[in-house]
N, C-alpha and C positions, 0 to 999 in steps of 0.2 A: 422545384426544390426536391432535391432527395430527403430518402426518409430510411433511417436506420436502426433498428432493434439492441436494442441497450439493456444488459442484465450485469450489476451489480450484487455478484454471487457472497452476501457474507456470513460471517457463522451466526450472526444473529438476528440479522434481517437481508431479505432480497430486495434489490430494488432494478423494476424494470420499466424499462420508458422506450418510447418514440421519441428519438429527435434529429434531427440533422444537424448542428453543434452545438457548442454551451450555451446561444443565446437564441436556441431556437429548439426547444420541448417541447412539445405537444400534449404528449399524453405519458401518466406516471401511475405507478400503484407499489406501494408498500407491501412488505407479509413478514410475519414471526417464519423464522427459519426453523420448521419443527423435521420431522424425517423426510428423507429422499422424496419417496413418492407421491406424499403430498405437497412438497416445493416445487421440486420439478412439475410438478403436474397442474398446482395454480398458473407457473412459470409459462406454459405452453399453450394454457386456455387465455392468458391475457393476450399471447399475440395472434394466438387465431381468429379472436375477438378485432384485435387491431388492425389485423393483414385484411377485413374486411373493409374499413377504410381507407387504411393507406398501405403505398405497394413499398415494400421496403425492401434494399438491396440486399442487406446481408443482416448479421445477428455478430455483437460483438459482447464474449462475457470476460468480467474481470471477476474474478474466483479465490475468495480462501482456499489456501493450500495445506501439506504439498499436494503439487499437482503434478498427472503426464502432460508434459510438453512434445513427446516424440510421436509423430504421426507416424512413424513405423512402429510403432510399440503395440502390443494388442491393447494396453490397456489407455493408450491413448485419449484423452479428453477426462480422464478419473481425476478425481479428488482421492486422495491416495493416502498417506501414512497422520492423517489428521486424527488428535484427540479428539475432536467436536465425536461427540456421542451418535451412532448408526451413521454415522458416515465415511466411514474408514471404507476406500476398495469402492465407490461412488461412478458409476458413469453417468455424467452429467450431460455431456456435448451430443455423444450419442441419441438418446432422446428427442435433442432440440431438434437434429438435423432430420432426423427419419419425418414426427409428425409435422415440422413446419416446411422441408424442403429450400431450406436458404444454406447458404455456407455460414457457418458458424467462426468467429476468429476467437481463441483460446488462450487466456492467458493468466498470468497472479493476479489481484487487485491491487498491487503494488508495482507493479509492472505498467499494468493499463493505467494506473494513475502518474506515474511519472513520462511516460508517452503523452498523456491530456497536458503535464508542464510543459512537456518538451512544446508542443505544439501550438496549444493555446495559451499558455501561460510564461511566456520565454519574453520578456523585452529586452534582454539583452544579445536575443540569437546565440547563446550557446548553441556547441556540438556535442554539449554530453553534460550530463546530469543524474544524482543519484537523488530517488528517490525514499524517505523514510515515512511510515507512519506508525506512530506511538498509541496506540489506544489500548480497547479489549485483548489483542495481541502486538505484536510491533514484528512489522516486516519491512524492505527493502527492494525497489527496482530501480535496474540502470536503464537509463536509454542513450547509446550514442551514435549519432549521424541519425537520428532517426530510426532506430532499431532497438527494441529492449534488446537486454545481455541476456544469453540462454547459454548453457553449456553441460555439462553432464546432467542435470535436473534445470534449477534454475537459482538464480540467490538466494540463497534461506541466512541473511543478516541479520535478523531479529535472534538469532542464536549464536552469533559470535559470543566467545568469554570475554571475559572482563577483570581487572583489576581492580578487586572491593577491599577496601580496606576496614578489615572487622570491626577495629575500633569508632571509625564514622556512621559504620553501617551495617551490625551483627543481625541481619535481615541476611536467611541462609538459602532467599530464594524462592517463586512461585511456580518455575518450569516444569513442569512433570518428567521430563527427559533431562535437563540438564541442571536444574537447580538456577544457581545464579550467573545464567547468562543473560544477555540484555533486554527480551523479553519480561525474564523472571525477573529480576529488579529493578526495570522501569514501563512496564504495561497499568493502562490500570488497574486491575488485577491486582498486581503485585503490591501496588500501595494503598490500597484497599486492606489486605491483607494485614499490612504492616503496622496501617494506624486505626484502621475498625472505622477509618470516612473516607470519602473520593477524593479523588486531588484536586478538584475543584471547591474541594470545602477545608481545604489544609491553609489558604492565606498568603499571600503573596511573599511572606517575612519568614515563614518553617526555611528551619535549618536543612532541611530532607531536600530542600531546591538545592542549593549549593551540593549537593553531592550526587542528583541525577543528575546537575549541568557538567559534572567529571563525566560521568559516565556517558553522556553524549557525547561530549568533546572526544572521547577517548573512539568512541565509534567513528565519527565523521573524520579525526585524525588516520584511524585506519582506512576510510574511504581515500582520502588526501593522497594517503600512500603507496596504495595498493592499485586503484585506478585514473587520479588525478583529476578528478572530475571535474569542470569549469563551475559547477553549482550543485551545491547540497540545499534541500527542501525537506524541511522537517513538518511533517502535517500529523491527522489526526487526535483526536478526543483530547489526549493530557496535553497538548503542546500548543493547544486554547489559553495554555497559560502564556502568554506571550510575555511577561516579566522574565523568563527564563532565557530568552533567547541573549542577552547581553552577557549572561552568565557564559551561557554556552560557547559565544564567542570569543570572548577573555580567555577562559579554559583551553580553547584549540590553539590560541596562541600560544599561551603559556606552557602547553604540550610540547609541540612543533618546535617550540626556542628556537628561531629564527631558520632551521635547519629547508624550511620551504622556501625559494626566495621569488614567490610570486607576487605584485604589487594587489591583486584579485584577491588576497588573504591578508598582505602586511598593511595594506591603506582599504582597501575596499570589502571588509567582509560582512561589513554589515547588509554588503548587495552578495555576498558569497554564501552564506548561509542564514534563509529565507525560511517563512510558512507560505504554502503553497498561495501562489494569485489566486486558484479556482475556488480555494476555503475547501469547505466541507462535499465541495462537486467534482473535488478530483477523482473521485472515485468512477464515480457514475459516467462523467465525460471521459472517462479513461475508458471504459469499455462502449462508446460511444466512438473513441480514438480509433477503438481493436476493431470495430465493424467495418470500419473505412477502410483499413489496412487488408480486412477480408476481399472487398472487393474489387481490389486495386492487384489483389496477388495471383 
């Protein structure tokens, strides 16, 4: 059996494991994500610790961003223009590869988590899918043919604008860059902010659900548009609220007016716009995903 190094790099907590796929972990350890050097540095004694039992091929990390994706870059493998506090300008990869000596595969945690859909979580075999998750932040990865989407950086969808309508929603915003973009008024964060309790303690019947399910609609109909994706997966923290997804899907119709003419949206969207199969392991199996991809390249 192979054995793969798995670092889910988040702003709040790391999680790194040994496994060789979703249904086969071995070994795991949690940590508070405090400054670089002592993350990185528990980071790199858990697998030296590990690589004495098992021989692992590569290391795959899925990372809060933004991040360098260009291996010609000097600053290649950094955690780069993030508000998370001391880690703005971050070489993260660097590190791994010098003390452990394995290839490192580098990418979003949004990225790596919709590669783990594509992968292990596809019964339908799609060829392309966009990835969402809505929690502490809300980001976005595509993967299509098997490839997340890169191109001058990498998606940063958690910051598309948005169409608020003041009067639904005079909430002017949690972003620190943009105010109310899709982040800023639907992370949780932002509705936290809004009602002083989580979105898990607002109740299935708040009015404030029918107007996040706009504003997802309004984003996934921009995915609709813009890439055509065979499947959107809406995962993370708030979207545990699974009463919202019907909402969600009413609303893209109701966008769209008929203007889309795919039977995978007009009959079928309830399989079109999903929470992730892996639940709350997309993450973790997404750079899990990224390890495999390291040694195969």
């Amino acid at each position: 059996m192979k054995y793969y190094g798995a670092v889910e790099a988040g702003g709040t907590k790391f999680v790194c494991s040994i496994a060789s796929d979703p249904d086969h972990y071995v070994e795991e350890i949690r940590f508070p994500t405090t400054n670089p050097q002592e993350t990185i540095g528990k980071t790199i004694d858990f697998f030296k610790e590990q690589m004495k039992k098992y021989t692992l091929k590569s290391i795959g990390v899925a990372s809060f961003g933004p991040i360098d994706l260009h291996p010609d870059s000097p600053t290649y493998g950094y955690i780069t223009s993030t508000p998370k506090p001391g880690w703005k300008d971050t070489d993260l990869i660097g590190p791994l590869e010098k003390e452990l000596g394995l290839p490192c595969a580098f990418d979003t945690d949004v990225n790596g988590a919709a590669l783990a859909e594509y992968r292990w979580g596809n019964p339908e075999n799609v060829k392309s899918l966009v990835y969402y998750t809505i929690g502490t932040g809300v980001g976005a990865g595509a993967v299509i043919d098997g490839k997340p989407v890169h191109g001058l950086l990498h998606p940063e969808a958690g910051h598309v604008l948005l169409r608020r309508d003041p009067e639904k929603d005079p909430y002017q915003g949690h972003c620190p860059f943009h105010g109310d973009c899709l982040e800023g008024l639907c992370a949780g964060p932002a509705i936290q902010d809004r009602f002083g309790i989580s979105a898990d303690k607002l109740g299935e019947n708040h009015p404030f659900w029918d107007v996040f399910a706009n504003y997802l609609a309004q984003t996934c109909v921009a995915q609709i548009l813009m890439l055509s994706p065979e499947k959107i997966v809406l995962g993370g923290g708030v979207m545990h609220q699974e009463h919202v997804f019907p909402k969600i899907r009413k609303e893209v119709l109701k966008l769209l007016n008929g203007y889309v003419q795919s039977t995978a949206i007009t009959e079928h969207i309830d399989k079109y716009i999903t929470p992730p199969v892996l639940g709350d392991r997309a993450g973790a199996c997404g750079a899990v995903a990224l390890a495999q991809s390291a040694e195969t390249e």
